[in-house]
N, C-alpha and C positions, 0 to 999 in steps of 0.2 A: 500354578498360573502366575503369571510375571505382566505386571503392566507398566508401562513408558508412555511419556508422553513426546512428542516430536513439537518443536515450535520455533521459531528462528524470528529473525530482523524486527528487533523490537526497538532498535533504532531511539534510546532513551537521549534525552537532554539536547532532540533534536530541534532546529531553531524554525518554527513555522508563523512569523509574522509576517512574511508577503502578504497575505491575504487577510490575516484575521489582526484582531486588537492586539496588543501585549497580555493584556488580561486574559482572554482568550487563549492566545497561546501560550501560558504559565495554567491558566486551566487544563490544557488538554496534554504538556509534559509533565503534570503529575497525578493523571490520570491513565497516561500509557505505564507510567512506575507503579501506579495502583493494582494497574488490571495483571502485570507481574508479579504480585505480592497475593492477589488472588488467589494466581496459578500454582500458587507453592503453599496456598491454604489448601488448593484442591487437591493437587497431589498427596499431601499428610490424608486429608481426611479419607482418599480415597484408595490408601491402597497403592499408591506409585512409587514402585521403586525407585526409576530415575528419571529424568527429565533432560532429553537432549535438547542444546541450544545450539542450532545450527547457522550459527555466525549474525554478526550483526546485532548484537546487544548495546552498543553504544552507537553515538553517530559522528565517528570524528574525534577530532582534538578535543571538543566541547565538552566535556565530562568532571563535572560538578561532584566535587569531597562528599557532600550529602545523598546523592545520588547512590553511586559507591556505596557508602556506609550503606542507606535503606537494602539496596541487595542484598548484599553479605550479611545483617542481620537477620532477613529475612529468610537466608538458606540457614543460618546458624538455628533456626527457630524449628528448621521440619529437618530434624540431623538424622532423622530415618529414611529420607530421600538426597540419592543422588544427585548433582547436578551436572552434567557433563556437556562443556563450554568450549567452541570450537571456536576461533575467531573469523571473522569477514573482512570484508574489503574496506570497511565503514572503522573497524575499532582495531584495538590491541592487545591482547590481554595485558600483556606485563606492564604497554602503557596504565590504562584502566584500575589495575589494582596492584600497582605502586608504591610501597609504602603500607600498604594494608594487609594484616593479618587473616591470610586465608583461612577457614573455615575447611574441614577437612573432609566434609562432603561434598566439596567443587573440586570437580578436578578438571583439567587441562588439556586439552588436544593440543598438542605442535607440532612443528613443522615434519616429524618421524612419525610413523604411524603407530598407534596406540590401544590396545584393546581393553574392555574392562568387564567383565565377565558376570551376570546376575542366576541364578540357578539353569534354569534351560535357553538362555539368551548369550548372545556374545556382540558386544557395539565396539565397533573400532572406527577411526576419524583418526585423518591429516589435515593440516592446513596446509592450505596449496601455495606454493612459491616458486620464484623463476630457480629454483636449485631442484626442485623435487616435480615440478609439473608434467616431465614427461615420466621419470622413473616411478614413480608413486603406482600406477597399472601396474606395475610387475610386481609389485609386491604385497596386493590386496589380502590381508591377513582373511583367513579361515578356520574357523572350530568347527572340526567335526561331531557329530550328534547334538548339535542345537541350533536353533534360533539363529542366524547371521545377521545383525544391523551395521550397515555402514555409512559415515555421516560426513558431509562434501559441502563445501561453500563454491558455489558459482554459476552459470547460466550454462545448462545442456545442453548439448552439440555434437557433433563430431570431431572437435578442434581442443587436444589439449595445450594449457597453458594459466596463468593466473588469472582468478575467476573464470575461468572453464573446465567446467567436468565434462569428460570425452565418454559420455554412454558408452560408445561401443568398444572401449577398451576394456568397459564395467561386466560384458556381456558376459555368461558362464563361467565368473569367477565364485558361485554358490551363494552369492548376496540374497537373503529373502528381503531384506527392504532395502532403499537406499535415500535415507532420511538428506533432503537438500533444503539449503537455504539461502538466497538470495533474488527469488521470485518474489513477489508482496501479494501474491493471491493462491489460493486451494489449488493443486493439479497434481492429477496422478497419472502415469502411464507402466505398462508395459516392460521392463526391463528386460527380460528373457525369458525362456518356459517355466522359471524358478520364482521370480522375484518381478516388485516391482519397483517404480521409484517416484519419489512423490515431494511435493515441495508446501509445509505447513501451510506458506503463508504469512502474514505478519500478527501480532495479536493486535494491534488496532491502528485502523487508516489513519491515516496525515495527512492527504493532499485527493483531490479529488479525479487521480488516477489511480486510487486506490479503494472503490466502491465495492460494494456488497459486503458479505456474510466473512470475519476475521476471527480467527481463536487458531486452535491448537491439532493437532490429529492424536485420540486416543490410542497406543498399541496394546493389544492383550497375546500375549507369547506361553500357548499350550504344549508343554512338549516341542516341538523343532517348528508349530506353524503359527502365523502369525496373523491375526483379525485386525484390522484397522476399524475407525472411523473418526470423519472430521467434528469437532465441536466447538459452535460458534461463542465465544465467548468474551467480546471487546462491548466497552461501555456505552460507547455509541459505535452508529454505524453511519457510510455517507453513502449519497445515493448520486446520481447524475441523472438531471429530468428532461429529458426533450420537450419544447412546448411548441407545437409546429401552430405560428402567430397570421397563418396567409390568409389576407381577407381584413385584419383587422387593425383598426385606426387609433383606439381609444385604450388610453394604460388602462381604466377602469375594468377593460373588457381583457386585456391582456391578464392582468392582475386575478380575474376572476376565472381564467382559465389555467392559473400558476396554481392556485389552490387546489382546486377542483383534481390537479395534475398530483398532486403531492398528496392528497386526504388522509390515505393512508399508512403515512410517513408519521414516524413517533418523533413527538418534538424533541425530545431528547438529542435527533439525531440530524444530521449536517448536508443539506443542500444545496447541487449548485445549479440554477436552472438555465437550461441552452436553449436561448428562442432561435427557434429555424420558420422558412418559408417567405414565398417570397411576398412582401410588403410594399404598398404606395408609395410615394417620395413624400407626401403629405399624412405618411401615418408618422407620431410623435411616440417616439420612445422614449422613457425618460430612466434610464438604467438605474442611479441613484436613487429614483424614486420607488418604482418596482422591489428594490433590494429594500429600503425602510420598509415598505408595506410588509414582505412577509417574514422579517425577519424577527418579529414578535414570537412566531408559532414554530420554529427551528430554534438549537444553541447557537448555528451560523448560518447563515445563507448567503451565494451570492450568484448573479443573474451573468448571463455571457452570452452578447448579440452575435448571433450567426446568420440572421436572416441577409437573402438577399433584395436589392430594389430592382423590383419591375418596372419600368418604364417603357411608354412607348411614345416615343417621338410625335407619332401623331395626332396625341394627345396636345401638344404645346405649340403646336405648329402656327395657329392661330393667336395664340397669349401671347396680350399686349401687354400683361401683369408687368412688375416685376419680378415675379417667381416667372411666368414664362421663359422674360428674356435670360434671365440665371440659368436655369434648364437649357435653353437651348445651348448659348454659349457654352457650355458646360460638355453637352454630347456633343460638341464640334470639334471640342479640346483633343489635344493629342496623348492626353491622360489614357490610360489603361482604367480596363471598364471597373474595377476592383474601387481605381483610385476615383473615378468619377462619379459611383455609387456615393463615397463616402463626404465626396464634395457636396454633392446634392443634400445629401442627410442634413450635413451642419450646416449647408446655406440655410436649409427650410428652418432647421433648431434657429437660426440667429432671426430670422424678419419672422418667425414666430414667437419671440423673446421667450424661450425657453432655454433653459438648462445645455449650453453644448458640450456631449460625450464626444470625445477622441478617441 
């Protein structure tokens, strides 16, 4: 029995301060390096032969000497496990470790295809490029009487080319898996009556298009058949929370159904909540302030207005407020209703002397 793990876009020393602190974001890239360092504790203790990286190890030109070094120590450290390193769309190898004395349990995918053979297993990987993107299908390496893995960087389709894997070129070439990387979530499908093809996932979100459950996919290879299953295993995890706000006027009341929405969310882990539903002109949202209130009981949170404003005309029809005549003038405008939602909002925010969000 032969185990592998499958895992890809770990995307290290990538730059995530849009959103969050500096601090935060030097928190959380050496934290995705950590949860790597893990993963090669778990494979030693467990038993894994190799550990395919299916592209996307680094993120870009950005790639930090120390960074680098933590890896390669970290593979030189479990020298009973393989490490087999495909490159992505994101990294380089030869950029990346440059000057660095390889470790002789990492080896290499390029641009020719490669196979590397573990008792009843055979894993082969190319990296895809405008030389080999179409020829690459005609040459899908196969061992007969075992295990077949084969490991692809780019988004499934019927279109080959770079960063495109053309499934149906993959069809009945005896593939029993077909390890990909460059999706950032869990998905398996179907390849043909043999095999399937499946994409890890990332080991741990960055950006809060990258919610739910992140790790690894276990493989255990008996003789020529092959068991999967996914293993969640990223330090924290992010969630995206709908908070549907229609009816209600008051951050307090807002603020207590953000909670309420989230209770079961480990602080530990990363919030971004979406108020939806449609809202008064006279309800005050105060984004900033929402975001301080619960950002106590998360490592990040952050709040995103979706709601829309209901209005009706003849409601204002009669106000002789100042707020009336703003409103009315306002729906008379030749603004788009998008734009005259948002005019309204911040008039009320400004003769309310509250906080105005743009």
């Amino acid at each position: 029995m032969t185990k592998i793990i499958h895992c890809a876009d770990l995307h290290l020393d990538s730059p995530m301060e849009t959103h969050m602190t500096e601090e935060q974001a030097s928190i959380r890239n050496t934290e995705i390096i950590h949860t790597f360092l893990r993963l090669t504790e778990y494979a030693a203790k467990n038993d894994v032969r190799a550990v395919i990286i299916a592209g996307d190890m680094f993120d870009g030109e950005r790639i930090k000497i120390r960074t680098v070094d933590e890896i390669l120590d970290a593979i030189r450290r479990t020298p009973n496990v393989d490490y087999l390193y495909l490159a992505g769309n994101h990294d380089g190898a030869t950029y990346a470790f440059a000057d660095h004395d390889m470790p002789d349990n990492l080896k290499i995918f390029g641009k020719e295809w490669k196979t590397y053979k573990y008792d009843s297993v055979a894993i082969s990987g190319v990296e895809i490029c405008e030389a080999n993107s179409q020829s690459l299908y005609l040459q899908v390496p196969h061992e007969n009487g075992v295990a077949n893995i084969v490991t692809l960087h780019g988004q499934a389709g019927v279109v080959s080319g770079v960063d495109q894997v053309n499934i149906s070129k993959l069809k009945n070439k005896g593939i029993d898996y077909l390890a990909l990387g460059h999706i950032h979530t869990y998905a398996e499908q179907t390849l043909d009556g043999k095999g399937i093809y499946c994409y890890s996932g990332c080991l741990e979100g960055r950006g809060f298009d990258e919610c739910g459950p992140k790790g690894f996919v276990l493989l255990t290879v008996d003789s020529d058949r092959i068991q999967h299953e996914f293993v969640p295993f990223s330090r924290r995890q992010l969630h995206r929370i709908l908070v549907d706000i229609t009816g209600l006027t008051k951050n307090s009341e807002i603020g207590q159904k953000m909670k309420r929405a989230a209770q079961n969310i480990s602080s530990d882990d990363m919030v971004e909540f979406v108020l939806s539903g449609g809202i008064d002109p006279m309800a005050n949202i105060a984004l900033s302030y929402l975001q301080n209130l619960a950002k106590s009981n998360f490592f990040f949170v952050k709040v995103k207005d979706e709601t829309r404003m209901t209005i009706n005309p003849e409601d204002y029809k009669n106000d002789i407020s100042l707020k009336g005549e703003f409103i009315r003038l306002t729906l008379s405008s030749d603004a788009s209703e998008e734009d005259k939602a948002a005019i309204i909002r911040t008039g009320m925010q400004a003769l309310m002397g509250e906080e105005i969000t743009l």
